[in-house]
Structures are given as C-alpha cells and as structure tokens.
N, C-alpha and C positions, 0 to 999 in steps of 0.2 A: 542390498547385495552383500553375502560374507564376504569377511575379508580372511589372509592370513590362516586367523587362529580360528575363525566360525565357517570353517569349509560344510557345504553341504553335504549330507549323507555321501559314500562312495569314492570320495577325495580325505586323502592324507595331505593335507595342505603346506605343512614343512618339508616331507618325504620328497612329495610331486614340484616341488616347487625346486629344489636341490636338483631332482632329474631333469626339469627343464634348463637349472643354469648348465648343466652340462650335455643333455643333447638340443637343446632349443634356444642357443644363445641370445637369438633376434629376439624374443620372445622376454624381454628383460622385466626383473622385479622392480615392485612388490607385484607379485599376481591375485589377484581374486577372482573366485570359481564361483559361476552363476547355473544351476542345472536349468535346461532349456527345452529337455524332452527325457521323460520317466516313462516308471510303467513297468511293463513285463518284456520288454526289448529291452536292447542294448542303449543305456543312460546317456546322454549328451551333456556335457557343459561346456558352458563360452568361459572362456579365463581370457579377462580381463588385463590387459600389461600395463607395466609402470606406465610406458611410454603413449600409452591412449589408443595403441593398437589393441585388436586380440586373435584369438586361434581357439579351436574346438578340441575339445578332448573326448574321446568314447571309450566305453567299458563298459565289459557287462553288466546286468541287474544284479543289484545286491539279492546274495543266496542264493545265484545261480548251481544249477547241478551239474548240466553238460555243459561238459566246457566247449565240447562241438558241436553246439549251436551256436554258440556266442565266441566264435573264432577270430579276437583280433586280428591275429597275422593275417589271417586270411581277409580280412576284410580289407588290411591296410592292401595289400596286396592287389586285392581288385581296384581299388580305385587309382592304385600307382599306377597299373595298368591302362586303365580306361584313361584315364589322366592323359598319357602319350595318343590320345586320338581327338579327332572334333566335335565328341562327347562329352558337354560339360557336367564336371563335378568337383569338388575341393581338391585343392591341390592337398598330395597325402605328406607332412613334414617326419615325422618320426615313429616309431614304435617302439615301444617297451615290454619286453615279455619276461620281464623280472620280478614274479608277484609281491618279491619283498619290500617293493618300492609303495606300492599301492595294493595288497593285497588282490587281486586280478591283473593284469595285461591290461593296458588298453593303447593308443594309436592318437596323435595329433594332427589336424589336417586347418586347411584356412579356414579362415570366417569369410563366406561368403553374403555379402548385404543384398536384400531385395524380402519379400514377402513368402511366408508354407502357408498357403489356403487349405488348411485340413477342414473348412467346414464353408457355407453357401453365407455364412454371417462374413467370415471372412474375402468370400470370391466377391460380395456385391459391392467390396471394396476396389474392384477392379472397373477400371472406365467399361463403359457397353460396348465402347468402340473396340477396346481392345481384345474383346473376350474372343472374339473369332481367330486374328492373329496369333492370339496364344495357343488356342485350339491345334491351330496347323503345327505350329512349333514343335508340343506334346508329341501329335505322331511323326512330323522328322525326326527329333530326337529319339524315338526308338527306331525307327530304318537305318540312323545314322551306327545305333547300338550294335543292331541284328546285321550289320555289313561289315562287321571290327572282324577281322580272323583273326582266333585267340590267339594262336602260336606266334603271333606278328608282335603281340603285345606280355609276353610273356604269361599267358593266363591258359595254354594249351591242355596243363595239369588241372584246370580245375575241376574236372568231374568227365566223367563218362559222356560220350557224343551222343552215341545208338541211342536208340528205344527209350528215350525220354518220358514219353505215355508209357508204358508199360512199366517202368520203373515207380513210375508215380503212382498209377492204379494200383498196386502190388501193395506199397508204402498206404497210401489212405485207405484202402478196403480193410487191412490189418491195423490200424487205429482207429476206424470205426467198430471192427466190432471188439479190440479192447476197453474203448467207451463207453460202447454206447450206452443209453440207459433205461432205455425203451428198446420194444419190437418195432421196426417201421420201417415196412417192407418196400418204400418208395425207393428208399436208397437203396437197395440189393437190388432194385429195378432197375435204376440207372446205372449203378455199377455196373451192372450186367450186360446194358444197350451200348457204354462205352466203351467196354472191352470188347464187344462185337462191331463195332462199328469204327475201330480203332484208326485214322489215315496212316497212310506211310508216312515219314519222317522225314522230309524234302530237306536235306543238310541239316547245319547245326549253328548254332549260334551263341550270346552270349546269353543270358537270356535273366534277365533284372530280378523277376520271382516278384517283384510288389510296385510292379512299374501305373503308378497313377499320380494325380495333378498333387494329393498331399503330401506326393511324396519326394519335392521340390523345393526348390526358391525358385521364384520367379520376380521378376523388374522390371522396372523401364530405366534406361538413361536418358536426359533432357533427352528431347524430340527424337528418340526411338519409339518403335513398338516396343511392348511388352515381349519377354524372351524369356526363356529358361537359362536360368541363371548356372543352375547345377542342381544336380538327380540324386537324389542322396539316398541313406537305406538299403545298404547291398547285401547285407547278411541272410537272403534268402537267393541268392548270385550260385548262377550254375550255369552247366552246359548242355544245350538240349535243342527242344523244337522251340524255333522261336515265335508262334502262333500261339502257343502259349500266353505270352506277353499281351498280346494283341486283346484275345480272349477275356483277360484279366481286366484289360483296358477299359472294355467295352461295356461288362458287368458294373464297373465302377461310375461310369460314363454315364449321368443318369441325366432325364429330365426334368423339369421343376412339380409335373405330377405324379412322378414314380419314385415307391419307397427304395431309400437305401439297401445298397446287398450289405457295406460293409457300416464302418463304425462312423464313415464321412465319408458326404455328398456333395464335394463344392462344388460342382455341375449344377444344385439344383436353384443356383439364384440363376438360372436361364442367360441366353443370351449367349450362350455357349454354341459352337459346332454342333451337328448331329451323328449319332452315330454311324451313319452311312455316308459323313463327308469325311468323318476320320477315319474312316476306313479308305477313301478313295483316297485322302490326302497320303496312307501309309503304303496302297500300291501302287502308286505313281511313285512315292522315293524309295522303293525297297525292288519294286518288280516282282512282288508275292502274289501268287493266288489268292485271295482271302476269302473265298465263296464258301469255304468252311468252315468260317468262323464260330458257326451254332454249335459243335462239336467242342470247343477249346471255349465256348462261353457256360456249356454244359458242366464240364470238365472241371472249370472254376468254380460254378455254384456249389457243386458236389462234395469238391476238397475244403469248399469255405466253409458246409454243412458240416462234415467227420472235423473240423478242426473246431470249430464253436463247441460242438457236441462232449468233445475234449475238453473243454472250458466247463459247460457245463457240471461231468463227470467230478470235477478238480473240487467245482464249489458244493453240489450233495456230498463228498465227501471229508467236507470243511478244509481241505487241503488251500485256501484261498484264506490272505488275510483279511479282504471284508465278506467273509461266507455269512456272514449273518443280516448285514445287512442290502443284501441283493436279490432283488426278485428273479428267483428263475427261471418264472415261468416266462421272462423275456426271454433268455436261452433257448426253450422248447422252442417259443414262435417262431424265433429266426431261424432255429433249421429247421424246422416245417417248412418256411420261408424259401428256404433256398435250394431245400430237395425239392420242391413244386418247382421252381423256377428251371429248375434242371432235366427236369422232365417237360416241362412248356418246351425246351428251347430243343430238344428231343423228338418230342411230338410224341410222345408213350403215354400220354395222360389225356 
C-alpha cells in the first residue's frame, strides 16, 4: 500500500493530505491512499488514517475532458441528499473544488465495510441461504429510492422531470450515429419501435442511471441477513421515469445460463431471486405498474448497444490507451448482442 510520498496515480499525497488536516480533522495523519476502483469512471481510493480508521476519496479519471461528466459537486451533492433518507449510501464528509489542491475536484465520503460482488466468482461467496434475502433487499432499496421526492431532499435542481424517454432517445439515436461504425439497421429499427411505442411518464423520481447488485456493498452483521450496506455509483444520477431503473435492473439480473448484457453477472452463480419475483418484490413496495417493463428492458439493451459502439468507435480510432492490444471484434458481438436483445424484448425480430 503507498504511503505518503508513493501516492497512487491521481493523488497529490502532500497537497491532499494538508487539505484533509484542514477540512477532515477526524481523518488524522499519516494518511495513505490505496486506489480501490479505476478505469474510465470516476477513481476511488480508501485513504488509510494514522489512527486505523479510513474514508474514501473520488475524482475523476486521469485525462478526463468533460468535466460534466465527472461532476464532483454534483455527486457529493446527491448522496448528501439521498443520505437524509432510508436509502443507504456513504455518508458524504467534504468536498473540494479547488483543482490546485489535487489537480481535479474530488469529494470524501465513509468507508463503508461489507463485500461489491461485481462478478458470480465473487456472489458464490455469498451463503445460498442468503441470496434470496438479498435479492428482495435490491428491489426495496430501489422503491425505497423511487419514493424520495427530490425537493424534500434538496436534489429538486437536478435535472428535468418530463420526458425522460424522449430526452434520452434524442441523446442515444444522436450518438449512435456519430459512432457508429457500421450500417446495422436493427438499431434504426428499434430506435424507431421505441419512439413509437413510447409510455407516458407516470411521475418522476430520482432515478440511479446504473442501479445493479455491482454496484453495492453488501453484509451481514453477526446473525442478520445479508443487507445492502450502501448504493454507490451516482454519477449517472437524474431525474426522470423511474422504470427506467427497474429495466436496467432486470437486463442485469441474469441467470446462470444466460450471457451477460454488461461487463458483470453476479446473478449468475444462481440461487438468486428471479426476475418475476423482483419485479413483484418492487411492486408491492413502490405500487408501480411494472407490466411494461419490456419496453424500459428494450430501452436499456439499445442505449447499452449506441454506448459500447462508442467504445468501439474510441478503439478503431486508436483514441484508447490499450487500442492495440484489444480484440474488437468482441465490441462488434456485444452490440449485435444487445440490438438483437432489444428487438427479442420488442418482438420486431
């Protein structure tokens, strides 16, 4: 683990360590910064205190461009918010938007202890007994989400209520075809069945953008169930339809014989809920419709399709520091993969 003077990539370890004795008193020296989650998101480190405690610190990817994508404030912001509700997430401790400290912004919040099952290696570490319990949890914990009214919790500003789909269709049909890199006319199919087939927007809510089991800690305390510890990951955090969420959910939500939509399937060490109980488990605590969920599962594969494709685009471009050594034609498959799926869950194919 660095220390001090061997801070990992994206830490000024003198700088940041000065800011913390003055906004993070509790948080006492020597500190050492451990990064805990990379990549092309927003960076994680656990920093370490003198005192044997720790705290989380996040900023953006090194070399980021927009800096509204990777909006501390606004991140510390949402979970300050959610924070005041019986939504668990880290408690949010400071913010800094003084790039001179650390060269980006970034926000400190707790260290919450318990298990991120980002993959089925990791979930078959969970007892069999408890997989079901945790199951229900998952979808209370979003009903408990989608029941917050923003205005309640100071988070009223954060985006546009209306026309959530339409805003979004608009937004992916217009970065699919500045990516794309092929003709494949499945996706202008479904694009086209989703914007005809568009539901009305029954209210608004808060609405997570990347609400699934990896995107968690989860526990046990002595003789509890297994719980959601806190929901982590808000930096795709808006305001819209909240069957959205659900949709996303459910795509994610896989069984032990069905391929992954996204990058990880801890559903598929089995022994999980199905997804017609966590559907019933989220309209019994939310009081939602959910009979059209194929619409908002459609909706997902499509946007997961125009956004890979983007990915794609980045690396035939060399724009990607490992462009050379990545097969693309994995890229291709999974959006074949997931326009086909989008069009199954449609019925246009």
């Amino acid at each position: 683990m660095p220390a001090d003077g061997d801070a990992p990539a994206g830490i000024d370890a003198p700088a940041v360590s000065e800011w913390f004795a003055a906004h993070v008193p509790q948080a006492a020296g020597p500190l050492r910064f451990e990064l805990i989650a990379g990549g092309r998101s927003n960076l994680t480190y656990r920093v370490h205190c003198g005192d044997g405690t720790s705290v989380v610190l996040r900023r953006p990817p090194l070399g980021h461009v927009l800096a509204t994508a990777h909006d501390m404030a606004r991140e510390h912001k949402i979970i300050s918010g959610v924070g005041r509700t019986d939504v668990p997430v880290p408690r949010a401790i400071a913010l800094c938007t003084d790039e001179t400290v650390n060269e980006a912004p970034f926000y400190v919040m707790s260290y919450e202890q318990g298990a991120v099952l980002h993959s089925a290696d990791e979930s078959a570490l969970v007892p069999e007994g408890e997989r079901m319990p945790l199951s229900r949890r998952v979808a209370e914990v979003m009903a408990r989400l989608h029941a917050v009214e923003p205005d309640d919790v100071g988070l009223g500003d954060l985006g546009r209520r209306e026309d959530y789909l339409g805003r979004q269709l608009r937004r992916w049909k217009r970065q699919w075809e500045q990516s794309k890199t092929r003709e494949l006319p499945i996706m202008d199919d479904v694009a086209a069945e989703l914007e005809a087939r568009k539901p009305e927007q029954i209210g608004s809510a808060i609405v997570h953008g990347d609400y699934r089991l990896g995107n968690m800690i989860s526990g046990a305390k002595p003789n509890e169930h297994w719980a959601i510890v806190a929901v982590l990951d808000w930096e795709l955090c808006t305001l819209g339809d909240p069957m959205a969420d659900v949709g996303y959910l459910m795509n994610n939500w896989v069984s032990p014989d069905e391929p992954s939509a996204g990058t990880s399937a801890p559903t598929q060490a089995g022994g999980f809920a199905s997804r017609s109980e966590m559907l019933d488990w989220y309209a019994d605590a939310s009081g939602r419709d959910v009979s059209g969920v194929d619409y908002y599962r459609a909706f997902s594969y499509w946007r997961l399709a125009a956004i890979s494709e983007g990915v794609l685009n980045r690396y035939l471009r060399g724009a990607m520091a490992d462009a050379e050594e990545t097969d693309t034609d994995v890229f291709r498959t999974h959006v074949d993969f997931l326009s086909a799926s989008a069009a199954e869950r449609l019925a246009i194919r």
